[in-house]
N, C-alpha and C positions, 0 to 999 in steps of 0.2 A: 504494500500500500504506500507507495512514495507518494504519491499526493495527498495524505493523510496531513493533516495538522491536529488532529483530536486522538489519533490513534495512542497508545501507551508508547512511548519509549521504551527502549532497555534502559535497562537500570542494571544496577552494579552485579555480578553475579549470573548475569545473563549467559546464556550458553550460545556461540557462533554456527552461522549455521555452516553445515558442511559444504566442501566443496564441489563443484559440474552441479549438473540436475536443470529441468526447468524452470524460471523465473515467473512467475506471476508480477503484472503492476495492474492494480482494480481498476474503473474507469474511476471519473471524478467524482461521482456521486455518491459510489459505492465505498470510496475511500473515505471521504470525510464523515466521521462520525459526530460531528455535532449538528449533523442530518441522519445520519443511519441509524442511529441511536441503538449498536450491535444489533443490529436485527436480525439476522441468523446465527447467533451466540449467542456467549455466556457476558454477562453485562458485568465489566471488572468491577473493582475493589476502587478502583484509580476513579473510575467511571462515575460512582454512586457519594456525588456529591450532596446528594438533599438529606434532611433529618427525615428521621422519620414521622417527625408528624405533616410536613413538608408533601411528604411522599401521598400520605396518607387523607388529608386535605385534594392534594390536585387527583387522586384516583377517585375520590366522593366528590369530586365537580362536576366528574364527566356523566352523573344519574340524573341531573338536574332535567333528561329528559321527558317528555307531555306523552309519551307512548303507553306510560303505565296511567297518566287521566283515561286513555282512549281505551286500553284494555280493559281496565275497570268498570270503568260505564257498560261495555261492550258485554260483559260476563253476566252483569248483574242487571242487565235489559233483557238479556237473552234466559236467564235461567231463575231469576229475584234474587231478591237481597240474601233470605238466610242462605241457599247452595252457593251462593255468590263469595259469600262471607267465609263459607266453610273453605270451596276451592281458594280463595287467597290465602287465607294462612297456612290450609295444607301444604299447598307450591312454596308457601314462602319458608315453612323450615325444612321441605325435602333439599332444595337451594341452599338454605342456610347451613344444614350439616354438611352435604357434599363441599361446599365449600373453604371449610375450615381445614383441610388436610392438604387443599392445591392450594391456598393462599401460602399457607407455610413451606410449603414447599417450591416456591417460586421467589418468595423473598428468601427463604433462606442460601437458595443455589444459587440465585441473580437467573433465572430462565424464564422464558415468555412459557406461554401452554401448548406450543406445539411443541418444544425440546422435553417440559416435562413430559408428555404425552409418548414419545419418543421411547424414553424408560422406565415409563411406566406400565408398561407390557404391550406397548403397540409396536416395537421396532421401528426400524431405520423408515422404509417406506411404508408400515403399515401405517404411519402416521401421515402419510401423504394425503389420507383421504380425511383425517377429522383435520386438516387444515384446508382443504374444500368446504368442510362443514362449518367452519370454524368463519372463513371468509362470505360463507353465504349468512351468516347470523348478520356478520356486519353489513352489509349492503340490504339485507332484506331490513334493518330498522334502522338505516340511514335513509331509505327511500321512505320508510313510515316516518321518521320523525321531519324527512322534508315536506312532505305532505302536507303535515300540519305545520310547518313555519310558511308554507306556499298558499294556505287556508288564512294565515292570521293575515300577509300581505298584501291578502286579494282583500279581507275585510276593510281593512286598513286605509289602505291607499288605491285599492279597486285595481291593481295589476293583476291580469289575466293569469289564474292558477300554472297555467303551462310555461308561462314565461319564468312565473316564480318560483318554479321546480328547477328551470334553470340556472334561476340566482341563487337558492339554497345550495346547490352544489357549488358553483364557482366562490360563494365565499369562504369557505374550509380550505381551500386548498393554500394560500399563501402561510396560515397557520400552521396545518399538519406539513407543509414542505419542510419547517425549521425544527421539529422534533419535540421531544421533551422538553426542552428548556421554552419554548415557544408557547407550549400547551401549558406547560407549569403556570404561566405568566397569565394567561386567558382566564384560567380558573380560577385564580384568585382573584383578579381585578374585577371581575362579575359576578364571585359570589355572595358579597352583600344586595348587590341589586335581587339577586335572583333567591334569596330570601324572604326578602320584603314581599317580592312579587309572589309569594308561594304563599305566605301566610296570610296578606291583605283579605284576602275574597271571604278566607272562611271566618275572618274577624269581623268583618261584613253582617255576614251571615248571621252570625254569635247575637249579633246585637236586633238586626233587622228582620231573619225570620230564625226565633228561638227555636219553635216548634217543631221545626223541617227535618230534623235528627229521630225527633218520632215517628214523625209519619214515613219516611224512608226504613226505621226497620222495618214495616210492613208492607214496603214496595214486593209486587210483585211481578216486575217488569213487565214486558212491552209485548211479549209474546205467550201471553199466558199461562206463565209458568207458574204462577202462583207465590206466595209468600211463604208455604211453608217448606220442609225441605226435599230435596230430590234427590236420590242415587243418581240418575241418570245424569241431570244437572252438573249434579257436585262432580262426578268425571271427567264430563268433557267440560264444563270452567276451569277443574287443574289443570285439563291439558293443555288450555290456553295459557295457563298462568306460566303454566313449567316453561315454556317459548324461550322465558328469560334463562333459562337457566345456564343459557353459554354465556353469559354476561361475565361470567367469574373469570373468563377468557383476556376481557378487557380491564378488568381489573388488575389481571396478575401482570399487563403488559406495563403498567406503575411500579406493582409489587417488586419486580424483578429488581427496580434500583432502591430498593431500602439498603442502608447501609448495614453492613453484620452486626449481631446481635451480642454484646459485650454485657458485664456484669452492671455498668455504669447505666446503659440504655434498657433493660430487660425488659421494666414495667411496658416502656414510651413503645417499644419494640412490638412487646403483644398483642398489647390494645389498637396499635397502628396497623399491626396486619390484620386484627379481625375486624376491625371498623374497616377497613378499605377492602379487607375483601367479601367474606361473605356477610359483613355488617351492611353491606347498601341494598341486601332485601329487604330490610325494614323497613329503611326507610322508602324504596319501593312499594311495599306490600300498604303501608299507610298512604302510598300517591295514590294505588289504583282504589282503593277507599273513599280516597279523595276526591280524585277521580268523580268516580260514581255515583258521589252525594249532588257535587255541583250539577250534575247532568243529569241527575235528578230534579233537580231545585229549579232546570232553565227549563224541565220536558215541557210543560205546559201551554209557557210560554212562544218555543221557538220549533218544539216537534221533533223528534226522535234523530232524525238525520244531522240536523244540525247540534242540535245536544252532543251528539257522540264525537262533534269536531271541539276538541280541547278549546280556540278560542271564544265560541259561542258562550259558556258559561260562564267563562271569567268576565265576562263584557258584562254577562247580567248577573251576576254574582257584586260587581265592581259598580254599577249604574245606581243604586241608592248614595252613594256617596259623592260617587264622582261625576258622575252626570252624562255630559258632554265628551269629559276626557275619559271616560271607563275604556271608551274604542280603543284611542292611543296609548293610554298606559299597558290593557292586556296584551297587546299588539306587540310591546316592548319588553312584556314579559318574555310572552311566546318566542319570541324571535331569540334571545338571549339562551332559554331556556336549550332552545335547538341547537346553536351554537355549540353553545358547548358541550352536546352529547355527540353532533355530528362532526367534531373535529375529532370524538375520541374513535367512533366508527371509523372513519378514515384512515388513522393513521394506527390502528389494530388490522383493519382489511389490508393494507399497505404490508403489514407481517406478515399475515398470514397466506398472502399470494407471494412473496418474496419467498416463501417456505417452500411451497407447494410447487413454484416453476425452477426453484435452485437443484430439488430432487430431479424433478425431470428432464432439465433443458443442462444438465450443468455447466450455465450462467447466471449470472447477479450482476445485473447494471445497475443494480439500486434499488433501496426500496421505496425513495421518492417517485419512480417512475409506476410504479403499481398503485403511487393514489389514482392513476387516471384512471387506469383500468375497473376499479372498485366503482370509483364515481362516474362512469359511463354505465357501469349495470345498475346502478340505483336510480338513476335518472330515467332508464328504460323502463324501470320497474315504477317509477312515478307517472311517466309516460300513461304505463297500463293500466291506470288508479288501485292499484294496490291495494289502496284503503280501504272497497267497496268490497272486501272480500279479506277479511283480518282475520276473523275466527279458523277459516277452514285453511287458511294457510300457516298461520299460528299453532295449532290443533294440529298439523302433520309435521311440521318442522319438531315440534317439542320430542316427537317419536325418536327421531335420531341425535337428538341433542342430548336428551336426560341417559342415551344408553351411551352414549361417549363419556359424557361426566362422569356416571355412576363408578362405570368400569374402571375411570383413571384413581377415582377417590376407592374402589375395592382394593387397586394394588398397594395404594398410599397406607390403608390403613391394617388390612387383611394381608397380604402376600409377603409387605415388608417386613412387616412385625413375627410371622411365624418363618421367616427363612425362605419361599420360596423365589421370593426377587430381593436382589442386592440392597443393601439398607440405603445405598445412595443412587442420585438419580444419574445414569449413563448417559449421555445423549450426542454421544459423537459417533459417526460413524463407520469407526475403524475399532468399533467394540459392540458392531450392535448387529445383529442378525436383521434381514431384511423383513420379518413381519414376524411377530410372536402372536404365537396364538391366543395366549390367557387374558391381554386385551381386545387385539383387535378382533378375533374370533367370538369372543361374548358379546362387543358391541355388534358384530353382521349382524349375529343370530339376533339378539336382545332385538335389535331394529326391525329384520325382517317380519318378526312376528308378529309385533305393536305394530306394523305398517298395516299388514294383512290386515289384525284385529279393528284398527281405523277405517278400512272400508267395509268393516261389518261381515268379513269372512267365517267370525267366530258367534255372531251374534250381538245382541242391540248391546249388552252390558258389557262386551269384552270390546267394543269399539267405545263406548264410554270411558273404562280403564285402561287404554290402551298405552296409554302413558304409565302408570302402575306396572305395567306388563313389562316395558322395556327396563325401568326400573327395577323391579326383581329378578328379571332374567339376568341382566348384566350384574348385578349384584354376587348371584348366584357361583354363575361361570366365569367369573375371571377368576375367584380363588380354584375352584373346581378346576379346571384347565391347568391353572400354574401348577398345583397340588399334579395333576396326572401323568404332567412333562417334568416332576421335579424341580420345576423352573431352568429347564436347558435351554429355552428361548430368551433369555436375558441379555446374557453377552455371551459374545460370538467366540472371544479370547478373554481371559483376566487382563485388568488392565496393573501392571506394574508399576504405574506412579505417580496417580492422583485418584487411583479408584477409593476404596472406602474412608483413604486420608482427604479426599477434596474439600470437605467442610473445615480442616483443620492446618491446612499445610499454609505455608507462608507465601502467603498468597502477591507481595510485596517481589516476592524472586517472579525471574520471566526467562521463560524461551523466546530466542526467534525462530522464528518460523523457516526451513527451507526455502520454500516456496515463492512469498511474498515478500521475505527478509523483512517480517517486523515481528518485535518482542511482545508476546500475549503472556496473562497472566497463566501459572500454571494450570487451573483446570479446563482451559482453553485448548490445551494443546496435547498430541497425540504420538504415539511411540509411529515413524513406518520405515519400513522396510526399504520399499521402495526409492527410497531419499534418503535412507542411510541416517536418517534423524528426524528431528520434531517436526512436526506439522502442525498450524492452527486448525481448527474446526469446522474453517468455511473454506481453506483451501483442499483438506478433505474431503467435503461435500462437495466441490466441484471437477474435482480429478475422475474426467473419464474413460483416461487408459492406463491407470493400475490394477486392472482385474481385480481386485478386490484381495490379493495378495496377503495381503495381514491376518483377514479370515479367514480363508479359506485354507491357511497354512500356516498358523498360528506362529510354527518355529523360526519363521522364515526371515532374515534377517537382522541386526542386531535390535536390541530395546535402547531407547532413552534411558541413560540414568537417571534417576528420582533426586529430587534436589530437597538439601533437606529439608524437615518440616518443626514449626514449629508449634506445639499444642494451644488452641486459642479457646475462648467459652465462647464457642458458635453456636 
């Protein structure tokens, strides 16, 4: 990476790389890491300049999005209040647990969710596919959350929806080009606005219709569902709800730069990964609530279609007070609100398609150049109003989402703990077998079956819990699986000098790299054969004429000696 000015230096101690071999130099996009923001790595020590409550703040900006107003309202018109009430909370602590094992496990290795995914029993390219799934999360509610900032625009200032779907994209992209340090900036400077603007309507409310809290428990929405409760209901509103459940995805893409976890920071440390990571269901799970009531409060008024577009109720939520200005301030809300979830979509989609074309294509021009790509299918997807069609898309998407998640939080907490996958997460691909069965195998199956069950193959109840379905199943079979193979799908070879010591080694020492000739911190980098010495992790992923040498003949050439390690309270 000569064109690098963000990259690590060597530093004292560093090991030279060997002489001949091929030279890699990245283009310029791909080298400068105060845009790359390590996007297909491990995100240094040198790297993770934020504190952690820092970290932890700008990962809870990016929730600020109006998609959980619109799913809310959406659950609980279609099904009433009480299944409505039940399906959120349900989704909101299936979410919540799954997610406290990849939060940690992302801050604590510095890894986005596709590297932990990696080794967490999906291998090298089985993870190729939940970073497809992983990237459609993000553009399918980048185009939902443009929608509704393209809805408040049109109210606003009367610019034609289509246009505005336009402009909702083109404004993200200046933001998401500059990285973390860019986005860090956005979410704190707008989140006091975007406070106010969140609390206003229901203090509103509070004062000017007291009542409306009662008569909403006994809503029983819009389609005859009734007030009291429904099996049927309560199924498919979780399956809607669970939709979010990749969200922990975007979360961990924060997580990854908390700084390590010292005796000094322990508290700050904890509390900052579980608030950022799977602590923004809450506060989700209270939006689509929220949600709900408003779009309750405006039915009357403005009628069911317009209800369910997030800026209608805040208009009339905001009109006892403000009058005139309720239009432009909700207008201000909205728009802020979107901002800054659709810069987080963006420059998560940007990972996750940098992932997914580096396996395949072995290239990396950068991962700035994948925001277009992302925000040209969102745009299509705005194009095709999306919005008129949330449930049955939401509803089939959670199928494969919740059996991806499930399975990666089984091996985090199940396979690791009793021995069948390595206590630390592997994620390079000169140790990792090209597809292990005990994840990605449990999520096909977990999928395939919940998919079937969603079109009613198994019956009216087994398409209701078909989200349940993928959840159990992948639950089930990833320990099962690992448990049957011993876990021989983990790694391909022992890795000999940063495998179970990675969390603890000194992480301050660096290789350079063969390849590229620049100094990565040690869990970055890789024993080969091929090069007669260290390789980093992304010039690994990209070499595609070493036959894969390392694995497939484990003795084959000398190893990297292990530099030593210092014991830290990681």
């Amino acid at each position: 990476m000569t064109d690098t000015a963000a990259a690590p230096s060597a530093k004292a101690g560093a090991q030279p790389p060997p002489e001949g071999g091929p030279r890699r130099s990245y283009a310029r996009m791909a080298a400068d890491e105060s845009r790359e923001d390590y996007s297909l790595r491990y995100a240094p020590h040198s790297f993770r300049r934020w504190s952690p409550t820092m970290v932890a703040s700008t990962a809870l900006g990016g929730i600020a999005y109006l998609a959980d107003f619109a799913i809310g309202a959406s659950i609980v018109f279609t099904y009433g209040f009480t299944s409505g009430l039940a399906s959120i909370l349900t989704a909101a602590t299936i979410i919540f647990v799954t997610g406290i094992p990849i939060a940690r496990a992302c801050a604590k290795y510095g890894l986005d969710m596709d590297l932990i995914t990696r080794g967490a029993g999906f291998g090298y390219f089985g993870s190729t596919l939940t970073s497809l799934i992983y990237a459609s999360f993000t553009f399918i509610f980048f185009a939902l959350e443009g929608s509704i900032m393209a809805q408040a625009m049109h109210q606003a200032i009367g610019l034609p929806v289509q246009v505005g779907y336009l402009v909702t994209t083109l404004i993200v992209i200046p933001i998401v080009f500059r990285g973390m340090g860019a986005l860090a900036k956005v979410q704190a400077w707008t989140q006091p606005l975007w406070i106010i603007g969140m609390v206003l309507p229901f203090l509103v409310l509070a004062f000017e219709a007291p009542d409306a809290w009662g008569a909403f428990g006994s809503f029983g929405g819009t389609e005859g569902a009734g007030s009291g409760f429904s099996w049927i209901g309560f199924g498919l509103g979780t399956g809607v709800a669970l939709s979010l459940i990749a969200q922990i995805g975007e979360q961990a893409d924060y997580l990854r730069f908390m700084p390590a976890k010292t005796e000094a920071n322990r508290r700050r440390w904890n509390l900052a990964v579980l608030a950022a990571g799977p602590g923004w269901v809450i506060i989700g799970a209270a939006k689509q609530l929220g949600g709900a009531f408003l779009a309750f409060v405006a039915l009357e008024a403005v009628g069911k279609t317009h209800a369910l577009e997030p800026i209608t109720p805040q208009i009339e939520a905001l009109r006892p007070w403000l009058g005139s200005f309720a239009l432009p301030a909700a207008a201000l809300f909205v728009i802020v609100s979107q901002v800054k979830i659709n810069v987080t979509n963006a420059y998560s989609g940007s990972l996750s398609w940098s992932n997914f074309f580096s396996r395949l294509t072995h290239r990396h021009p950068g991962r700035v150049w994948y925001i277009f790509l992302n925000l040209a299918i969102a745009l299509t997807l705005m194009e095709m109003n999306m919005f008129a069609a949330l449930n049955k898309l939401l509803g089939f998407y959670s199928n494969v989402g919740i059996a991806w998640i499930t399975a990666v939080a089984a091996d985090l907490v199940i396979n690791k703990r009793v021995g069948w996958s390595p206590k630390y997460i592997e994620f390079k691909r000169a140790y990792l077998y090209a597809v292990n069965p005990a994840g990605f195998g449990s999520m096909v199956i977990a999928s395939a079956v919940s998919i079937l069950a969603f079109f009613g193959l198994f019956g009216r109840y087994a398409e209701a819990f078909s989200t349940f379905i993928a959840a159990g199943l992948a639950l089930v079979l990833c320990p099962l699986i690992a448990w049957a193979t011993q876990g021989k799908y983990y790694l391909a070879r022992p890795n000999p000098v940063n495998g179970p010591e990675v969390a603890v080694a000194d992480v301050t020492a660096t290789h350079t790299c063969a390849v590229c000739e620049t100094a990565y911190e040690l869990p970055d980098i890789a024993d080969c054969p091929v090069q007669a010495g260290p390789i980093c992790s992304l010039c690994c992923s990209l070499d595609a004429e070493c036959g894969d040498v390392c694995r497939k003949n484990p003795a084959a050439g000398p190893v990297l000696m292990p530099l030593p390690a210092v014991r830290t309270a990681v």
